[in-house]
N, C-alpha and C positions, 0 to 999 in steps of 0.2 A: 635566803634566796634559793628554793626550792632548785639544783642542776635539772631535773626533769619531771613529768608528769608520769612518769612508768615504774615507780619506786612502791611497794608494799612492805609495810609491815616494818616501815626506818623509823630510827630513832631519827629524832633532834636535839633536844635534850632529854635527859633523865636523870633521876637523882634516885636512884632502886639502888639494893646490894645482890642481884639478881633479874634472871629475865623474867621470875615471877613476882618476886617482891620490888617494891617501891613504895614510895611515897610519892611521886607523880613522875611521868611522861608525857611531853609531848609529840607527835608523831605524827609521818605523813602514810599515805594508805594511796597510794596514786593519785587522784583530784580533791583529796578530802584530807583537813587536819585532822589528828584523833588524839585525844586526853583523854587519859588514865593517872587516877589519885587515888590515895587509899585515906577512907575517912571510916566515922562509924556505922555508917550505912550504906557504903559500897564496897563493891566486890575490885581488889586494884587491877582489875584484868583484863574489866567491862569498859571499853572504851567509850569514851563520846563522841561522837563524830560530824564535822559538819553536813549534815546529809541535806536540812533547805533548800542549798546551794550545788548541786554535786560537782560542779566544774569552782567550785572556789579558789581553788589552788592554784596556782601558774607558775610558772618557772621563773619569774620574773623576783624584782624584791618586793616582799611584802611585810607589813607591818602589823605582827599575831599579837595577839593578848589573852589572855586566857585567866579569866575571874574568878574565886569562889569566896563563898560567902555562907555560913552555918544556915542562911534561913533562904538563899535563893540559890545554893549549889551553883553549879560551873557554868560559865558563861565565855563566849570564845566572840573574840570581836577581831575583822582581819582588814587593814587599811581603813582603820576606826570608825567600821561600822561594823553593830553585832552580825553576828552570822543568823541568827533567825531558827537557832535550834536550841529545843529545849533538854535541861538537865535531864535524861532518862529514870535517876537512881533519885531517890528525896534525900534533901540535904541532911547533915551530919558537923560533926566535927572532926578534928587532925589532930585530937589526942593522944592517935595511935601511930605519929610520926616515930620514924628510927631515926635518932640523928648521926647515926654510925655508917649509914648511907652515904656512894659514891654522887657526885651530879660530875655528870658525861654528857662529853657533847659530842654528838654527830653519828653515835653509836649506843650499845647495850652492855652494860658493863661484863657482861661475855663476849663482845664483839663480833657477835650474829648478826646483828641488823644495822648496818654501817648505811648511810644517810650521803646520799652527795648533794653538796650545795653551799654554799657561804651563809655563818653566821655572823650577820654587821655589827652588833649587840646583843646583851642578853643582860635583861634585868629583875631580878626576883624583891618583891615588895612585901612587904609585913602586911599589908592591909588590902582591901579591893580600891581598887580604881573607880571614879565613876563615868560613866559614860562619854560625860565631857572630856573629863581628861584624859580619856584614852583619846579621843576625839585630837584634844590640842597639844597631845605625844606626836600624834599620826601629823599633825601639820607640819612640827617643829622638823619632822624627818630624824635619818642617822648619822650622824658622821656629821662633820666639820661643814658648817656652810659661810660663803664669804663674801661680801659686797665686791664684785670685779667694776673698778672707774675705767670707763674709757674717756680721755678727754675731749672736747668737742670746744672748747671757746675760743680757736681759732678759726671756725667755722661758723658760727654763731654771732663772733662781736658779743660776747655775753660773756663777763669775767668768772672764771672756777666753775665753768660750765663741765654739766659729768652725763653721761647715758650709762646708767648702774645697772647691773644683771645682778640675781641673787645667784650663783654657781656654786655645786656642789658636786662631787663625785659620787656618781650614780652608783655605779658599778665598779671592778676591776679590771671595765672595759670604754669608761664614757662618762663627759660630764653633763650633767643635769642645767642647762640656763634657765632660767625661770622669770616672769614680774618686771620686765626689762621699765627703768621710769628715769624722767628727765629731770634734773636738779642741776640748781648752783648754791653752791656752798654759802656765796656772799647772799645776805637774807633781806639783800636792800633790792636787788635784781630778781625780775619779773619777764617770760618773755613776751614779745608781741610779735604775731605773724609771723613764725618763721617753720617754713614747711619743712615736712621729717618724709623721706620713700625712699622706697626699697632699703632695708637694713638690712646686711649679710655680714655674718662673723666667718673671721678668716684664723687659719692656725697654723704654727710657723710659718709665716712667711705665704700660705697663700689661700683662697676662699676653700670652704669646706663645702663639697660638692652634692650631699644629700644633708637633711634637717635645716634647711635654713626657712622655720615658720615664720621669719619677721622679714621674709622677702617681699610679699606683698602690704606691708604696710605704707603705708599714706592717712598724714595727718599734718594738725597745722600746731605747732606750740603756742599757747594764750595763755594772756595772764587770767583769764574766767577760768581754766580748767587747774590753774598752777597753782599750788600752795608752800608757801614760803618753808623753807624745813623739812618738807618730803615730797616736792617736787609734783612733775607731771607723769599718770601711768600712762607706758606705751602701749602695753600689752597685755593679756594676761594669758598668753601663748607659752611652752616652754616649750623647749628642745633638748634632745641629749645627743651629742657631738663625740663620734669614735675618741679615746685616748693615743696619744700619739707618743712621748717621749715620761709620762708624767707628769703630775703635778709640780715638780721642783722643777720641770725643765721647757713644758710646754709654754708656749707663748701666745696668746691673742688679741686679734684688730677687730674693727668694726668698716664695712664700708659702704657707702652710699648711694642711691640712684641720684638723691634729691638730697641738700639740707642749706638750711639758710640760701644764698646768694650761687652756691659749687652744684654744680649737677655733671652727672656723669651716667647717662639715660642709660639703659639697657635695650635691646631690641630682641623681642622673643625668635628665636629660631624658627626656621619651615617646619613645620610637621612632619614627622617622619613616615614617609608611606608604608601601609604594611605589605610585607614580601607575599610573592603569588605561594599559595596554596600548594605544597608538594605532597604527596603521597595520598596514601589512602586517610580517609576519617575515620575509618572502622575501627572499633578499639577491639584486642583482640579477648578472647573469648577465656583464655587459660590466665590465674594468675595467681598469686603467691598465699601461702596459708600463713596467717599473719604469728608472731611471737608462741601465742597463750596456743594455737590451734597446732602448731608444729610441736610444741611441747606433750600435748595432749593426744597429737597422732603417734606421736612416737612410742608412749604408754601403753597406748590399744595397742598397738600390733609386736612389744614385745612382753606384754603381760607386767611391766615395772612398773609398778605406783610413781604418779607425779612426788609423791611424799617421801621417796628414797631418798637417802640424806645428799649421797652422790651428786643425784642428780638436781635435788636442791640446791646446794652447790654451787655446779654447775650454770644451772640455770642464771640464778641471780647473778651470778659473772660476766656471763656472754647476753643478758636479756637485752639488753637495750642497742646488741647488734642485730639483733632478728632484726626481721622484717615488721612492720610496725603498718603495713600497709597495703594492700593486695595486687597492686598496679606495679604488673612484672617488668615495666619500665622502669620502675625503680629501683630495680636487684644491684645489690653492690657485691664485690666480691669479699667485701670482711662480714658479709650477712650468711656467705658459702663459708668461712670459715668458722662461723660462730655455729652451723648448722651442724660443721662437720663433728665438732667438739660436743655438740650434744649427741650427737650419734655414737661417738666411741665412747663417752661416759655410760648409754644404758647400752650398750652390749659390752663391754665390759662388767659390769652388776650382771647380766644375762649370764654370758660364759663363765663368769667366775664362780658362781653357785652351781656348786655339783646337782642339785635337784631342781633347778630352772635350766638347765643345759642339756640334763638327760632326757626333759620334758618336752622342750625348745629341736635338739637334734638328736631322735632315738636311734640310737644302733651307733650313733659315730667311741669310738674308741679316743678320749683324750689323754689317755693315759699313754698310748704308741706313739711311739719318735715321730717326728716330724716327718723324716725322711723317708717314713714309707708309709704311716698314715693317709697320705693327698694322692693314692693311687683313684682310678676312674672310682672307682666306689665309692671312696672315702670324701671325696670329691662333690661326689651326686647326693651324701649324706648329708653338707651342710648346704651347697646349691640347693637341692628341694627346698628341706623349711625355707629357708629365704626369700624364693620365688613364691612359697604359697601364702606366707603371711606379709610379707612385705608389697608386693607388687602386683598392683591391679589388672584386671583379665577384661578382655577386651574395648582397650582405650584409645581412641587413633594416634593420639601423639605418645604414646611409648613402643619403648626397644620392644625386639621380641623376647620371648624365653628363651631362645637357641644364643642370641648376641651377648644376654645378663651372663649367659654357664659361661660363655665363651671368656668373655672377660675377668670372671672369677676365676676359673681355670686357669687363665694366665697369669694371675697372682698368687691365687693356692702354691702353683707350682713352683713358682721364682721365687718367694718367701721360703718354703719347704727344699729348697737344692740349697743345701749342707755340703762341707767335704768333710765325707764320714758323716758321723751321728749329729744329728740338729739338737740343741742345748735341750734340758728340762726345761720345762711351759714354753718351748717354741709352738706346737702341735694347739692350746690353748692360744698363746697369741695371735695365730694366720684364722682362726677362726673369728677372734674378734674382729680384725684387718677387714676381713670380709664380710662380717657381719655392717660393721659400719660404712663399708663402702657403699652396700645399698641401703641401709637408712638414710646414711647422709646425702642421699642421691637427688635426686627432681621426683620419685616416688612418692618422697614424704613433703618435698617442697611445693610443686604443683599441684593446685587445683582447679 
């Protein structure tokens, strides 16, 4: 179960003794699975990837398979059905397996490429699968499933009367109901005429207030639809219902609008009127430069390769705080802190290279104390570049130049007052401070 659609270049499993050797990988690439195996006629480094489909992937659980076969190569089938993309490389065989190889899960046996997400199972086969049976893997599901009895034969007048759900835990967050069907156990009973509406599952103690698909049902039990042994189907509806305490501790009911002889109607609520219309419709005109484009503005304007280790890094730490979205109503403030931290990562790489620094701010002196380095000169030495590469020139919604010096200035200066001599690399560090205060600024965030 895939944590999110924004992940590149993660492991899932892998079974390599390195991040270039292996004998396969499987892996996500953001909406796309990608396998890499090493046979005699591929290269193990050349992924596959599901491309068919380019949104295959979801954050949700899914059920992968990935086939190979000496004379149809790799085959990738996900909630058991293939994906629709062909081996690239022509088949081979896996005579050139290392059995002295790691298999890692969730990561890269250098733990570069860490994966977030739940693995439910994992099952490696000697042989290929066929179609079908990945087909009727993918029905059977993962994890433990279990017939849940509710009893009902004191509503009914019908002995060992049951309304069975197939239940399963979906997640580490919700259980799966499924197939909900009517049976009695005794095989001599049959029912006749006995109406079933609204069916709503309650948990500790009281109805659960969203998923309830078997609320509209309405139907009649007969013995023409019933069959001795496996009963009458309700539904073929399911639901997944929030987790509440647990499996060992959760409890659940069933309750009724309608059943046999007992009714207990419901009455649909007024419609909620919608509230008058407030403000303006206008959406506004400025808004947020999303993840990959802040990343990449930040590289132009300080000459850093997206490819510095730093800020690769970096990046893959904080990426999935960015902004994901350009709708500046949606700004949060840990998407300002994840900004800011990419800003003092590339000026830091910036300031700390003596020949991207000399280049970056000519004339400035980083080698002079602190404390007398940030005089008006020294000052106007790192102010300039900053304002010329960072900060665009005639935009209605930004500061001016005189307000950006004013506020550096008033940091320059407070960083740099020392009593007596300000430490070695203070002079180097008030430059970074400042350097990142306007990258990490609405400069690089707004557009």
């Amino acid at each position: 179960m895939p944590g999110n659609i924004t992940q590149e270049d993660s492991r899932i499993v892998t079974y390599s003794g390195s991040s270039t050797a292996r004998n396969f990988t499987l892996g996500q690439d953001m909406q796309s699975y990608e396998f890499l195996h090493r046979s005699t006629t591929t290269d193990q480094n050349d992924p596959m990837l599901t491309e068919a489909n380019p949104m295959l992937l979801q954050a949700t659980l899914q059920h992968v398979v990935v086939n190979f076969t000496p004379d149809g190569g790799r085959e990738i089938f996900v909630n058991g059905e293939p994906s629709g993309d062909v081996d690239p490389d022509s088949a081979g065989l896996l005579t050139d397996w290392d059995d002295s190889f790691a298999l890692v899960l969730g990561n890269e046996t250098d733990g570069e490429s860490p994966w977030e997400g739940a693995i439910r199972m994992l099952a490696i086969h000697n042989r290929a699968l066929t179609a079908e049976q990945v087909a009727a893997n993918y029905d059977v599901g993962v994890g433990q499933k279990f017939f849940l009895l509710f009893s009902v034969s004191h509503l009914v007048d019908m002995p060992e009367s049951f309304i069975v759900f197939e239940v399963s835990q979906f997640d580490n967050y919700g259980y799966l109901f499924s197939n909900p069907f009517f049976i009695s156990l005794d095989e001599t009973q049959s029912p006749s005429g006995i109406p079933l509406k609204g069916m709503r599952i309650g948990i500790n103690g009281r109805e659960v207030v969203v998923g309830q698909s078997f609320a509209n049902l309405d139907l009649t039990l007969n013995a023409s639809d019933y069959v001795a042994g496996s009963g009458q189907p309700l539904s073929r509806l399911g639901t997944v219902l929030a987790l509440e305490e647990g499996p060992e501790n959760d409890q659940f009911f069933l309750t009724f609008e309608e059943i046999g002889v007992y009714g207990d109607p419901r009455e649909d609520g007024p419609i909620p009127t919608l509230p008058p219309a407030t403000g303006s419709t206008e959406f506004s005109i400025i808004g947020l430069k999303t993840f990959d484009e802040i990343n990449a503005s930040m590289s132009k304007v300080t000459s850093i390769p997206v490819t510095e280790p730093g800020v690769v890094s970096t990046f893959t730490k904080v990426k999935q705080q960015l902004p994901t979205v350009e709708n500046i109503q949606g700004f949060l403030s840990s998407q300002q802190m994840a900004v800011t931290q990419m800003a003092i990562q590339y000026c830091d790489v910036l300031v700390s290279d003596q020949d991207r620094r000399s280049a970056f701010f000519p004339g400035f002196d980083f080698f002079e104390n602190a404390s007398t380095a940030f005089d008006a000169a020294g000052q106007a030495q790192v102010t300039g570049p900053l304002l010329s590469r960072f900060v665009g020139e005639d935009l209605d919604t930004q500061p001016s130049n005189v307000a950006i010096e004013d506020e550096l200035g008033t940091l320059m200066t407070k960083l740099s007052s020392c009593s007596g001599d300000c430490e070695e690399g203070r002079t180097e560090t008030i430059v970074k401070a400042s350097c990142a205060a306007v990258l990490g600024s609405a400069v690089t965030l707004i557009q």
